[in-house]
DOKEDREN-890145 format. One record per atom (N, C-alpha, C): y, z, x; residue in one letter; atom name. Coordinates in steps of 0.001 Angstrom, whole numbers. Example, Ala and Ser with C-alpha at 12.3 -4.5 7.8 and 13.67 -1.06 7.14 Angstrom:
2
v:w:u:residuo:atomo
-5690:7800:13190:a:N
-4500:7800:12300:a:CA
-3300:7800:13200:a:C
-2250:7080:12850:s:N
-1060:7140:13670:s:CA
30:7870:12900:s:C
END
This chain:
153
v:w:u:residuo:atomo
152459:42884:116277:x:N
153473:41950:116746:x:CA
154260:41425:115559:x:C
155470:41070:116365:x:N
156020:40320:115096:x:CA
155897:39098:114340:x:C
156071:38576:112878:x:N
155707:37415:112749:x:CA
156289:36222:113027:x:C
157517:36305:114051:x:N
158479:34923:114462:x:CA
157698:34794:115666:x:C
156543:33934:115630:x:N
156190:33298:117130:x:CA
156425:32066:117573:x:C
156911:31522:118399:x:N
157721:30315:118913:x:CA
156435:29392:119098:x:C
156244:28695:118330:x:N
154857:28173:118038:x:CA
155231:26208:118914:x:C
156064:26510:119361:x:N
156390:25217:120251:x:CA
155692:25128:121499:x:C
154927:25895:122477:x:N
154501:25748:123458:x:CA
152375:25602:122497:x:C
152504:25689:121712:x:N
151201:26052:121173:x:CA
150010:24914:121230:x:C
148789:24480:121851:x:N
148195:23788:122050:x:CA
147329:23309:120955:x:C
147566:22683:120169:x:N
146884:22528:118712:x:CA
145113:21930:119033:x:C
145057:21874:120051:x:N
143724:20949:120373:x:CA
142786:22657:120012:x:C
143090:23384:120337:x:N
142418:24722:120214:x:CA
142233:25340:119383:x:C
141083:25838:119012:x:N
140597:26492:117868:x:CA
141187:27593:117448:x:C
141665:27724:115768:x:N
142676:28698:115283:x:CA
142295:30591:115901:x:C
141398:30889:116246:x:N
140907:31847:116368:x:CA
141740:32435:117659:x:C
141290:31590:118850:x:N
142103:31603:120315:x:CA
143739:31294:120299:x:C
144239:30397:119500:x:N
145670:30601:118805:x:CA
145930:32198:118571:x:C
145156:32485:117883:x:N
145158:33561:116951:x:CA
145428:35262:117808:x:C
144488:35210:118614:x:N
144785:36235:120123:x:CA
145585:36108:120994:x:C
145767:34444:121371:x:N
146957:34753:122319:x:CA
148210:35004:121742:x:C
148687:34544:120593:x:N
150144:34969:119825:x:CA
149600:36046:119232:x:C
148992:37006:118918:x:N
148854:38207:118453:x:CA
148831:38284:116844:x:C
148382:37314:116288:x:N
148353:36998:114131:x:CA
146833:36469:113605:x:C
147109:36075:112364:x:N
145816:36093:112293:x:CA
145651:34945:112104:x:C
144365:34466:111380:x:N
143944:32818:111961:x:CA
144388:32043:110630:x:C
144753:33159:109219:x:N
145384:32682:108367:x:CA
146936:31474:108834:x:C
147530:32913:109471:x:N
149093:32420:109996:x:CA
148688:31359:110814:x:C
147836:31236:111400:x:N
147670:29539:112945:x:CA
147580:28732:112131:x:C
146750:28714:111111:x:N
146313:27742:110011:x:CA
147863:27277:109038:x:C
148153:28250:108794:x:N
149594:27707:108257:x:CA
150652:27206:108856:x:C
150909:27645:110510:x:N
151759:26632:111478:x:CA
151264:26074:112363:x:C
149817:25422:111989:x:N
149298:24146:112469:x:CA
150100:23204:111779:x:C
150233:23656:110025:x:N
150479:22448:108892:x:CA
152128:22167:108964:x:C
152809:23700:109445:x:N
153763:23554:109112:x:CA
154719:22680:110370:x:C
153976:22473:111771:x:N
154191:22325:113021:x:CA
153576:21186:113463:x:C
152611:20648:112486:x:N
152005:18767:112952:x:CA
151015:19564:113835:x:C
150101:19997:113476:x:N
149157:20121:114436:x:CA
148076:19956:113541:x:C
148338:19646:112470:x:N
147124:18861:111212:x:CA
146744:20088:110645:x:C
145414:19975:109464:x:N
144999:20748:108646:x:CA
144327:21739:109156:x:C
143785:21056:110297:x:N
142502:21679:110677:x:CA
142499:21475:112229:x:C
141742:22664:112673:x:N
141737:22226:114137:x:CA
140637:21274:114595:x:C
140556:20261:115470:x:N
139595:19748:116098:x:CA
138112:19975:116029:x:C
137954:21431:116260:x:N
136769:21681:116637:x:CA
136370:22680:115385:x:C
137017:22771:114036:x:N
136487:23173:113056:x:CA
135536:23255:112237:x:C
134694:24057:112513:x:N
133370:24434:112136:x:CA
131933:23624:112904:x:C
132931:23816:114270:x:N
131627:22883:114867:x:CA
130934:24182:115634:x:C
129488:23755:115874:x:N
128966:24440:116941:x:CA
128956:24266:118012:x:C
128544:25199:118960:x:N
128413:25129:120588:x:CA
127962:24580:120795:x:C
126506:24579:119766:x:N
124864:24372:120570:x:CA
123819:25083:121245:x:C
124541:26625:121566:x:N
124620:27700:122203:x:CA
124303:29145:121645:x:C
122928:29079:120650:x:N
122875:29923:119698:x:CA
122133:30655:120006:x:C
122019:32071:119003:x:N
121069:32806:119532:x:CA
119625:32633:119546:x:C
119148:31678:118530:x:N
117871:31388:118314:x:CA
117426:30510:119970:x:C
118183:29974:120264:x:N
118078:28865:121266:x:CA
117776:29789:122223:x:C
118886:30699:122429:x:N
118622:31606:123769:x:CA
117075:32150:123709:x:C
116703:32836:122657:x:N
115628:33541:122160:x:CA
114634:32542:122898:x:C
114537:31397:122555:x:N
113584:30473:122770:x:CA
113047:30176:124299:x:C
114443:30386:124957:x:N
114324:30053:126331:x:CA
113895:31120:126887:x:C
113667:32458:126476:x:N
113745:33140:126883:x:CA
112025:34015:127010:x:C
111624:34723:128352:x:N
110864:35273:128293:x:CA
110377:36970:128072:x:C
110420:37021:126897:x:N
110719:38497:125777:x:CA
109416:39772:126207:x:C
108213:39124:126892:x:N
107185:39852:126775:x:CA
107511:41493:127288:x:C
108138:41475:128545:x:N
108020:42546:128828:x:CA
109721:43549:128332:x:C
110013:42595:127432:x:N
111388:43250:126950:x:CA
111363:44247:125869:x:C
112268:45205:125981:x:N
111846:46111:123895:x:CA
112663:44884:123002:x:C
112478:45643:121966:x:N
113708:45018:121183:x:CA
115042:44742:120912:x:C
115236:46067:120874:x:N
117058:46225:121713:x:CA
117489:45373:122936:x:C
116467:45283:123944:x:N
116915:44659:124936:x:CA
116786:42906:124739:x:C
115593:42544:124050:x:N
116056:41035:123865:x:CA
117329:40788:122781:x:C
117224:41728:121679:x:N
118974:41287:121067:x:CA
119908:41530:121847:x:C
120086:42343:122367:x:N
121246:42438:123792:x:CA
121841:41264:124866:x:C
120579:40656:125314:x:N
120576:39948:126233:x:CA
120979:38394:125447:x:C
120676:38484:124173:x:N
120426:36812:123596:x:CA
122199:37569:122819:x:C
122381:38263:122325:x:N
124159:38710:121676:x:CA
123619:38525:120248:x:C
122921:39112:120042:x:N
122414:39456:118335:x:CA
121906:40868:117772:x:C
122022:40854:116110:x:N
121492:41867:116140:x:CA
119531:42116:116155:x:C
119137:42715:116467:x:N
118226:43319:116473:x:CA
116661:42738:115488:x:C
117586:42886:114261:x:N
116788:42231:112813:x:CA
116642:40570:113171:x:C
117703:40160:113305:x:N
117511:38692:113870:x:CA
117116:38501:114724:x:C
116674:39174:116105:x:N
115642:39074:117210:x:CA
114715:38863:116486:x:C
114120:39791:115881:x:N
113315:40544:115156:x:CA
112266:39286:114722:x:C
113546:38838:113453:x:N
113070:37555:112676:x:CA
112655:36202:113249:x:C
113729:36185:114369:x:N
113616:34884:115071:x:CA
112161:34593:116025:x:C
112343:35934:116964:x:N
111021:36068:117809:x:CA
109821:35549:116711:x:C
108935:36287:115269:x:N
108424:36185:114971:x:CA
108381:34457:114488:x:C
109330:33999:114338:x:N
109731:32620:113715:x:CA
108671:31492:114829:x:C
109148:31828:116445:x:N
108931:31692:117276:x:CA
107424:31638:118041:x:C
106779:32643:117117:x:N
105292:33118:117966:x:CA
105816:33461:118887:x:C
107342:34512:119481:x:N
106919:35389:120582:x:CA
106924:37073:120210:x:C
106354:37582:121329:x:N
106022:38824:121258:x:CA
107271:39770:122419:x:C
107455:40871:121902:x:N
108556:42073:122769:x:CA
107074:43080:122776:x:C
108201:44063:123659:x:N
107066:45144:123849:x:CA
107662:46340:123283:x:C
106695:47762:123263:x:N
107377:48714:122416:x:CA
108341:49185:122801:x:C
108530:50550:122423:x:N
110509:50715:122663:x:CA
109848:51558:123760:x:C
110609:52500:124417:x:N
110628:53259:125831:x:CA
110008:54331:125252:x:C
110370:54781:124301:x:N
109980:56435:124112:x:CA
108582:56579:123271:x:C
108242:55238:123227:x:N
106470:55362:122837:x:CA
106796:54946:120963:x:C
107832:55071:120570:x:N
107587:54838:118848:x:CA
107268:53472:118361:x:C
106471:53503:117120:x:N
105824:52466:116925:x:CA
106380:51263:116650:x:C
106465:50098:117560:x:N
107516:48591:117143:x:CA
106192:48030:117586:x:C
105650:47647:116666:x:N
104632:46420:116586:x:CA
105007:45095:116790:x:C
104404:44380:117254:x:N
104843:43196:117201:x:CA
104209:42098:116001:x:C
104841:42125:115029:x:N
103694:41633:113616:x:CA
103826:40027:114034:x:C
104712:39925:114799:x:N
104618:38211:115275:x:CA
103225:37737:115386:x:C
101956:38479:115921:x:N
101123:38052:116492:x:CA
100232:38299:115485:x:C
100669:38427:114243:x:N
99493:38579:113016:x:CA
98636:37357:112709:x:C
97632:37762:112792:x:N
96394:36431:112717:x:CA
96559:35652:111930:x:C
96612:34358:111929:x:N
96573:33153:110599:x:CA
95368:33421:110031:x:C
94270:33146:110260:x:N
93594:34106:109463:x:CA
92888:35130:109194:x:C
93867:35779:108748:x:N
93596:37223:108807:x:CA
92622:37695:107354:x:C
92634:37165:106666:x:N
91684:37002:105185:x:CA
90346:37828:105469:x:C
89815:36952:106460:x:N
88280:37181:106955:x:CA
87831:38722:107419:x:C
89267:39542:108250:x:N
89396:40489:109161:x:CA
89807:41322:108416:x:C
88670:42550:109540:x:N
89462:43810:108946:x:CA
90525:44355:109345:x:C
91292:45754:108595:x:N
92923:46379:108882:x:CA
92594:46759:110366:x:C
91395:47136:110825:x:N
91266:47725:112101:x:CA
91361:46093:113142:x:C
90740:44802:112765:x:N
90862:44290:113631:x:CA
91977:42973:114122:x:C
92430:43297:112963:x:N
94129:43108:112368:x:CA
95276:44154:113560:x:C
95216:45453:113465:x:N
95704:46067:114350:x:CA
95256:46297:115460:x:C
94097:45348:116421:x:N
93668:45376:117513:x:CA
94791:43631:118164:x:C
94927:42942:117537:x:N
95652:42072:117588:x:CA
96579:41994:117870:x:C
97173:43055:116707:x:N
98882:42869:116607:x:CA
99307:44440:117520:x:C
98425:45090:117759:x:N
98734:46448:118666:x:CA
98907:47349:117915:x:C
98547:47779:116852:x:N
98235:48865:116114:x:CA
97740:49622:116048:x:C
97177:51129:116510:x:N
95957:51838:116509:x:CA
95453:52230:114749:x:C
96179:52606:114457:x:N
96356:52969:113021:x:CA
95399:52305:111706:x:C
94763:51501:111593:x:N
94228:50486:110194:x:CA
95566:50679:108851:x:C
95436:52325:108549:x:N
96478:52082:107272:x:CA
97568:51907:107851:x:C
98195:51609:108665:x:N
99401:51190:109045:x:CA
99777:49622:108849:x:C
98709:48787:109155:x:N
98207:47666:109013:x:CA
98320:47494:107428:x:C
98010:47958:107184:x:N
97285:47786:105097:x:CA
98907:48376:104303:x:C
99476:49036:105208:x:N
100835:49210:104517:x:CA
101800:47868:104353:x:C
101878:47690:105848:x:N
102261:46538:105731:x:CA
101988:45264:105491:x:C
100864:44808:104986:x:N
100076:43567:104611:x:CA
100832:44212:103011:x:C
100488:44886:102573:x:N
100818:44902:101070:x:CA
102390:45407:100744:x:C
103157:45988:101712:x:N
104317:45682:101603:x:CA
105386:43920:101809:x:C
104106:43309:102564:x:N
104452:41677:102651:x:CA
104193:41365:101898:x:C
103420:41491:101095:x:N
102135:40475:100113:x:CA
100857:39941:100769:x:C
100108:40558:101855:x:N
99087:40356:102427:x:CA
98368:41383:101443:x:C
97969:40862:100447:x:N
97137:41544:99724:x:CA
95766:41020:99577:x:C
94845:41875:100078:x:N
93610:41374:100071:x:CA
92787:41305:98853:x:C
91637:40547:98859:x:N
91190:40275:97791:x:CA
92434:39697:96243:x:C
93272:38871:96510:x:N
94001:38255:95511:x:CA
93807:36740:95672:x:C
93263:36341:95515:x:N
93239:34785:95354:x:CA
94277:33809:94730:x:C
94588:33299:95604:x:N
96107:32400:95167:x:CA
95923:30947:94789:x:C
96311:30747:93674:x:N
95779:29744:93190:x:CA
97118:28444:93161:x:C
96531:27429:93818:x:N
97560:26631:93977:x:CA
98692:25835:92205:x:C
99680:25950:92469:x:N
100479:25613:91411:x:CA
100187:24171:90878:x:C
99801:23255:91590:x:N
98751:21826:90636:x:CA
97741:22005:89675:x:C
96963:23122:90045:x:N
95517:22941:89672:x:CA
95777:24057:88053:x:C
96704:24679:88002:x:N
96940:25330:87044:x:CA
97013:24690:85844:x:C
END
């Protein structure tokens, strides 16, 4: 489109973005004939939130019998941030359709110290043990390391 838009019918109460689609420019240009047009620096609702997030949805939401793909889908995220959030959460998804391995490490034992890789992956749904032991030591679940608190040093 072109850049002469008749910015006189333009509702400044509205966020530069929705400016931005209905005149066809970008949110640079709204931002510059907000200032240049008295519609102030900034719009109203600049940098506010909904309230309406994906973590929130996640929360409300009952994931058990969902894969993964399908709870980021349903909540409008990606995948990794399901991912992260669910675990954040203590909830659990289920595996993907075609049988490949999506564990749910959400459900990894607090203490898991005591336990073995086999009963570590009876938990978290693992058949595997070294699958378990890959990933404990790709986290830093490294067994036998004793962590010594940063006071007592």
């Amino acid at each position: 489109m072109s850049g002469n838009v008749d910015w006189v019918g333009a509702d400044w109460a509205e966020q530069d973005v929705v400016l931005a689609s209905r005149y066809g420019v970008s949110r640079e240009r709204v931002r510059q004939a907000r200032i240049r047009h008295g519609g102030g620096a900034r719009s109203p609702r600049h940098r506010k939130s909904t309230g309406d997030t994906a973590a929130s949805r996640l929360e409300g939401m009952d994931t058990e019998g969902m894969t993964l793909e399908e709870v980021a889908i349903a909540a409008g995220c990606k995948g990794q941030y399901a991912s992260v959030t669910l675990r954040a959460l203590g909830k659990g998804f289920a595996k993907g359709r075609n049988g490949n391995a999506r564990y749910d490490w959400g459900k990894f034992p607090v203490g898991w110290e005591g336990m073995t890789d086999k009963e570590i992956g009876e938990v978290v749904g693992v058949g595997d043990p070294a699958v378990v032991a890959q990933w404990r030591n790709r986290h830093g679940y490294v067994k036998g390391v004793v962590r010594v608190p940063q006071e007592s040093r």
